[in-house]
PLY file of the C-alpha trace (Angstrom):
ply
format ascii 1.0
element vertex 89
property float x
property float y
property float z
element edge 88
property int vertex1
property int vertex2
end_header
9.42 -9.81 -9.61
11.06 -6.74 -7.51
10.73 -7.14 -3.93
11.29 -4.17 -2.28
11.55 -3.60 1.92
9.12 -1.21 4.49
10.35 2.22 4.18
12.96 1.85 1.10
12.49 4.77 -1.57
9.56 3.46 -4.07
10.79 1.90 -7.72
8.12 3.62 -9.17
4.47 4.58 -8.41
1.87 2.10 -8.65
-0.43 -0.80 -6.55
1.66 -2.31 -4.35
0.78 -5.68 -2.81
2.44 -7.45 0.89
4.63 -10.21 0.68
6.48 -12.94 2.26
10.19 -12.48 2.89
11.24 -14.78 -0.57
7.91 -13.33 -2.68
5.66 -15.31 -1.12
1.78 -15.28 -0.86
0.70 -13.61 2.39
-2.65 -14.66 4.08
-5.15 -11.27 3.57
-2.45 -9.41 2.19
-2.86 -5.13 2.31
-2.65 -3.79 -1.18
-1.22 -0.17 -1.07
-1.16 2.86 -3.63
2.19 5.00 -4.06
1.38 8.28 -5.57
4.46 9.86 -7.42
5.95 11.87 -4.88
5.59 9.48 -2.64
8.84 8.86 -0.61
8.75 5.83 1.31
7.18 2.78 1.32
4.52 2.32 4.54
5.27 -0.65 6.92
4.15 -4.28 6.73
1.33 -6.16 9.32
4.62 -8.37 9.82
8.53 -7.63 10.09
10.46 -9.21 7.23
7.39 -8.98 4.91
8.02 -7.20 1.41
6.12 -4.78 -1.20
5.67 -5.91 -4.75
4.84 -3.55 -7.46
1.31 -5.57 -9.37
0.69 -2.51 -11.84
0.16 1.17 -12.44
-1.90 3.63 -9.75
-5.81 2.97 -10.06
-8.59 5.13 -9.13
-9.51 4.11 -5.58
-12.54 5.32 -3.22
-12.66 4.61 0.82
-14.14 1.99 1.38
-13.19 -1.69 3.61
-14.26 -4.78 2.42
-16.64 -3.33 -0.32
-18.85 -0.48 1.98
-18.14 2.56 1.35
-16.48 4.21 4.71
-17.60 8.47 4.66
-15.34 10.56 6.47
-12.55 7.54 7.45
-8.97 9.20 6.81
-6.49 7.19 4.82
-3.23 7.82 5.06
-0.95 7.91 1.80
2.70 9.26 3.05
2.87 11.77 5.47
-1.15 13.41 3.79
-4.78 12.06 4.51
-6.60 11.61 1.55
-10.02 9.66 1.10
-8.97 8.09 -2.11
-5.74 6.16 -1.78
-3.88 5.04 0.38
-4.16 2.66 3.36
-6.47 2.99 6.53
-5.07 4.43 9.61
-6.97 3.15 12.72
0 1
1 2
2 3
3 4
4 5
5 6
6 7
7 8
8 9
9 10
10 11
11 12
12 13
13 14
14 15
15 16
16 17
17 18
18 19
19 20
20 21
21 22
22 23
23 24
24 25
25 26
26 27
27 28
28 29
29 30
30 31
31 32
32 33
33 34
34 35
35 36
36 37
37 38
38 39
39 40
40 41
41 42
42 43
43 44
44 45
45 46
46 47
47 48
48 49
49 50
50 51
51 52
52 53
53 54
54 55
55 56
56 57
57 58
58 59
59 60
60 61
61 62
62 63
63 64
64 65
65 66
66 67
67 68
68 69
69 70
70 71
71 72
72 73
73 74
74 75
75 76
76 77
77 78
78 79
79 80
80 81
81 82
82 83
83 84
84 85
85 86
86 87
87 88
């Protein structure tokens, strides 16, 4: 398990899931997707939380808790893109 911190340099692309400072479970965690190219890793709902790497980029479409959000922005380093990425408010 690599824990990496909020704006370090990615290992590698892939899902990325929030944990507690010592790898930790985190209560309704956000799950992230770093595209290659990618250059920093977003920031956590909480300071001294970590990213873990849980696998290889999937296929993702906008939506929040299983409804499909049209025309919501996500926000994937720096680029808005409807498919990955996490929700800007």
């Amino acid at each position: 398990m690599t824990l990496q911190r909020p704006g370090e340099i990615p290992n590698q692309p892939g899902e990325y899931i929030e944990r507690e400072p010592r790898g930790g479970q985190v209560p309704d965690p956000r799950l992230v997707t770093i595209k290659p190219g990618d250059s920093k890793l977003p920031p956590t709902q909480k300071p001294g939380y970590t990213w873990e790497r849980k696998g290889p980029p999937k296929p993702r479409t906008a939506c929040v808790h299983g409804r499909e959000q049209p025309g919501r922005k996500y926000f994937t380093e720096g680029r808005t893109n409807e498919l990955a990425g996490f929700l800007v408010n």
